[in-house]
C-alpha positions in Angstrom: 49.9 7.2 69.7 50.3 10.4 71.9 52.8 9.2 75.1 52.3 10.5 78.6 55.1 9.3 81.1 54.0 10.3 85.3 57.0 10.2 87.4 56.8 8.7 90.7 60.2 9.2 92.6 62.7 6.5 92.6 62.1 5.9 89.4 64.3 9.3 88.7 66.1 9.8 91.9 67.6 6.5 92.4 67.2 4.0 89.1 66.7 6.1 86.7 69.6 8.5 88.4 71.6 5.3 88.0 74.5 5.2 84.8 72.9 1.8 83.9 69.7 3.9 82.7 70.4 7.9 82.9 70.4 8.0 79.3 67.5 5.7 78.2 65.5 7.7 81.3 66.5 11.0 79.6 65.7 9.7 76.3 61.9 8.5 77.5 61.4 12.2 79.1 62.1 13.9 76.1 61.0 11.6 73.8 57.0 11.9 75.6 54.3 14.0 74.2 53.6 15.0 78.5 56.0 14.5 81.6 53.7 14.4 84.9 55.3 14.3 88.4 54.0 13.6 91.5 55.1 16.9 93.3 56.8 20.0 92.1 60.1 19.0 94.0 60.1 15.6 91.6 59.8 17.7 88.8 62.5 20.1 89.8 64.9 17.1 90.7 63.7 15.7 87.1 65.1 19.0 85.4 68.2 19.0 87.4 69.2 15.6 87.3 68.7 15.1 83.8 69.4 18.4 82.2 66.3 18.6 81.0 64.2 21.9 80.0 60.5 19.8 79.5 57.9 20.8 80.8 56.9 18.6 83.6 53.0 18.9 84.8 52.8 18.3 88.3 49.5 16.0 89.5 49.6 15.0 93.1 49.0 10.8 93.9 45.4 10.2 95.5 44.2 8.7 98.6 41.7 6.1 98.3 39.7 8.2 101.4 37.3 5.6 102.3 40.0 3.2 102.6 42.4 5.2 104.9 39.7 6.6 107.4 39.7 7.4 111.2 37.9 4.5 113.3 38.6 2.9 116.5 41.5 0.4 116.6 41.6 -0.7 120.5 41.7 -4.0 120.2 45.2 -3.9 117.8 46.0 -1.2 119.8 46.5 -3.7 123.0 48.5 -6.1 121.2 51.1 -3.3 121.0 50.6 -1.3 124.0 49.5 -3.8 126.5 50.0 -1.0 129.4 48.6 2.1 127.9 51.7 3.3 126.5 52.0 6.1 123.6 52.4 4.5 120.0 54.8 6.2 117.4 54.2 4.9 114.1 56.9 4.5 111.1 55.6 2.6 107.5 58.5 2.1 104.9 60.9 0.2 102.5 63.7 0.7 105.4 66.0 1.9 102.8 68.7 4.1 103.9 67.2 7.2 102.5 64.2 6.9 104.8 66.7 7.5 108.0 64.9 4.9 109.8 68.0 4.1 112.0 66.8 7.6 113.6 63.9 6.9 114.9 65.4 5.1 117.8 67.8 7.8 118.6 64.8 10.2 118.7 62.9 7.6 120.8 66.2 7.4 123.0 66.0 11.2 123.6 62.4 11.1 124.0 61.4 12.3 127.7 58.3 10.0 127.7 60.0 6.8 126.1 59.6 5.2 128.7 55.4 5.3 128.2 56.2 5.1 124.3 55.9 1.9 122.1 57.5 2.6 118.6 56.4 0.3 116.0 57.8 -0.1 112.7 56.1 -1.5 109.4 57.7 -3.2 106.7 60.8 -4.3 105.6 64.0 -3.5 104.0 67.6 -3.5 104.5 68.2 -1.7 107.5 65.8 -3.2 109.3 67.8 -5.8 111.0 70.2 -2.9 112.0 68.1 -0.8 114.0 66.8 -4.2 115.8 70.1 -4.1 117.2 71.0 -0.8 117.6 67.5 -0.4 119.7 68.6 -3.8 121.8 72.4 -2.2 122.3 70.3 1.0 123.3 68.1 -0.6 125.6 64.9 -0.1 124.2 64.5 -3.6 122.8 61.2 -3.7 124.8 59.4 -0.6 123.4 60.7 -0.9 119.6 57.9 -3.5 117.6 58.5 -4.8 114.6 55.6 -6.4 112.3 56.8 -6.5 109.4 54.9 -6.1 106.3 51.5 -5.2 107.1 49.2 -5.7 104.1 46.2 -4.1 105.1 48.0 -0.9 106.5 45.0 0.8 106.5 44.3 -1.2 109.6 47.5 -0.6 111.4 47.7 3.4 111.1 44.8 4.1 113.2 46.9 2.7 116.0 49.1 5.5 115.9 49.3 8.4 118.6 51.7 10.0 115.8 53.2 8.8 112.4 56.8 9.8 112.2 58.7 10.2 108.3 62.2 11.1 109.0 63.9 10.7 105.7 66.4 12.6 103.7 63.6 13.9 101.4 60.3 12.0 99.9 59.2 12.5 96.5 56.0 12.8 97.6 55.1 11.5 100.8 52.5 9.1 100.5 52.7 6.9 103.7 52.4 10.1 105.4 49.2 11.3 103.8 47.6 8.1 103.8 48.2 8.3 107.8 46.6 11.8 107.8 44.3 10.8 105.9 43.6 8.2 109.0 43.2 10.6 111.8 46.8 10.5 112.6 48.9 13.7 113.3 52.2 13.2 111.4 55.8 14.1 112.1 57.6 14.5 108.7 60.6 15.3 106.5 61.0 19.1 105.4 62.5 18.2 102.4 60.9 17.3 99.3 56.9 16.8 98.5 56.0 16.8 102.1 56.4 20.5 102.3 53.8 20.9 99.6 50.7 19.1 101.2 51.7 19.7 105.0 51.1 23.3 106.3 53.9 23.0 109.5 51.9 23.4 113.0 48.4 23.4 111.3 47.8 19.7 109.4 51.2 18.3 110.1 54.5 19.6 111.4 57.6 19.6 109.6 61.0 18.7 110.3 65.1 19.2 109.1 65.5 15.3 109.6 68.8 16.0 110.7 67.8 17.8 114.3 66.5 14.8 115.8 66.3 17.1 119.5 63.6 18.5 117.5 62.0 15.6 116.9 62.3 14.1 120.3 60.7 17.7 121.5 57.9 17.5 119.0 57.0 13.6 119.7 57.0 14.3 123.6 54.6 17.0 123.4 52.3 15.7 120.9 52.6 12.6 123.3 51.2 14.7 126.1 48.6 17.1 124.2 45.9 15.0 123.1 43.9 18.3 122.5 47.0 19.1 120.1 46.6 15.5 118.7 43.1 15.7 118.0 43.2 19.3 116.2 46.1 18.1 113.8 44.6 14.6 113.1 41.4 16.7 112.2 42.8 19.1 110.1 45.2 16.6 108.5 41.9 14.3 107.6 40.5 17.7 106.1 43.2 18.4 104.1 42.9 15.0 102.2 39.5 14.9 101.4 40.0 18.1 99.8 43.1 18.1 98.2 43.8 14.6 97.3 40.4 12.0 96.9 41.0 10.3 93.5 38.4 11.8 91.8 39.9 15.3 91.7 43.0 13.7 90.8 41.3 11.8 87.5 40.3 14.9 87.1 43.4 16.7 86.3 44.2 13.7 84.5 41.5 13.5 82.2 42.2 17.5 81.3 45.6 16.5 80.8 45.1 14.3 78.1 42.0 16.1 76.3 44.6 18.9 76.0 46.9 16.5 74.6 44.2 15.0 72.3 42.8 17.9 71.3 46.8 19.3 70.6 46.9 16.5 68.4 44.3 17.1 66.1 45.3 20.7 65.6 
């Protein structure tokens, strides 16, 4: 029986990186009649981390596009900004390689933080952490935590701007299911991102490390709605062209009638 293994992300940067499982992970890799990856960065930081020369196939994940679509969200929207303020946006696991501790020194440097709620979806373990540090900062007021959201499809519309700081995504999927939204995002430079996001046009891209930049980015999204509109638009676009799951079956289904047809040869 032909073997296909798709690579997701932490399943190679973080567990299967780990000395528990870096051989049995190498093994699985080489052992597999395809390798797919997510992005052409996973597959890249497959080949490096595991010394590996197979060829890795890169197919994009999909966005369900009916499910994550623009529509009106005022009434959630004045649970969280009950005096008109801006909303920044941040979905994750709250692990440390998402750099989530950030967002409240960008919000901190923020010229409009005042007028800016920043709420945070999810949990993980620095959650509790940046609670605090946003308390010791004084912005206990404007930082919102709801936890796991299950229907986030709900909450992203809500969002003035979605913000991604981390050290690098293997793909960046909570980002382009808020583009897909409506929602200008704010994201990493390193990793998948960079792939889907052209910077200024659909998205903008950041070095997560220059969180002035950030700051300076958020505050004049924050005042441009124009700017907000245009990006959210071409954002939206950008998944329904590249990334609605039946173009991704698509590439799928070719994969494996190559493999198929490989076989019978």
């Amino acid at each position: 029986i032909p073997v296909v293994t798709t690579l997701h992300g932490t399943d190679i940067t973080l567990v299967g990186n780990h000395p528990s499982y870096h051989r049995i992970t190498r093994w699985s890799i080489e052992q597999s009649d395809r390798v797919t990856a997510v992005s052409d960065f996973l597959a890249s930081e497959t080949r490096r981390i595991f010394r590996t020369d197979k060829k890795i196939h890169t197919i994009p994940n999909f966005v369900d596009t009916a499910r994550f679509s623009p529509r009106s969200a005022d009434g959630l929207r004045a649970r969280f900004a009950k005096n008109g303020e801006r909303i920044l946006l941040h979905a994750s696991n709250f692990r440390p390689v998402k750099r989530a501790l950030t967002l409240v020194d960008i919000l901190a440097a923020m010229e409009e933080r005042e007028r800016t709620v920043l709420l945070l979806a999810g949990d993980g373990p620095e959650l509790a952490a940046l609670e605090y540090k946003a308390r010791e900062l004084g912005l206990g007021r404007q930082v919102k935590i709801v936890g796991a959201w299950e229907r986030i499809e709900e909450l992203l519309p809500v969002a003035d701007v979605y913000l991604q700081p981390s050290e690098h995504e293997s793909f960046g999927l909570a980002a382009l299911e808020a583009m897909s939204c409506g929602v200008p995002v704010v994201v990493t430079s390193r990793g998948g991102p960079s792939e889907f996001i052209r910077d200024g046009e659909n998205g903008f891209l950041l070095d997560p490390s220059d969180l002035g930049a950030w700051a300076a980015r958020c505050d004049a999204l924050l005042r441009d709605e124009s700017l907000r509109r245009r990006v959210g638009l071409a954002g939206r676009a950008s998944v329904e062209e590249g990334f609605p799951l039946p173009r991704v079956i698509d590439r799928y289904e070719v994969l494996f009638q190559n493999l198929m047809a490989s076989k019978v040869d």
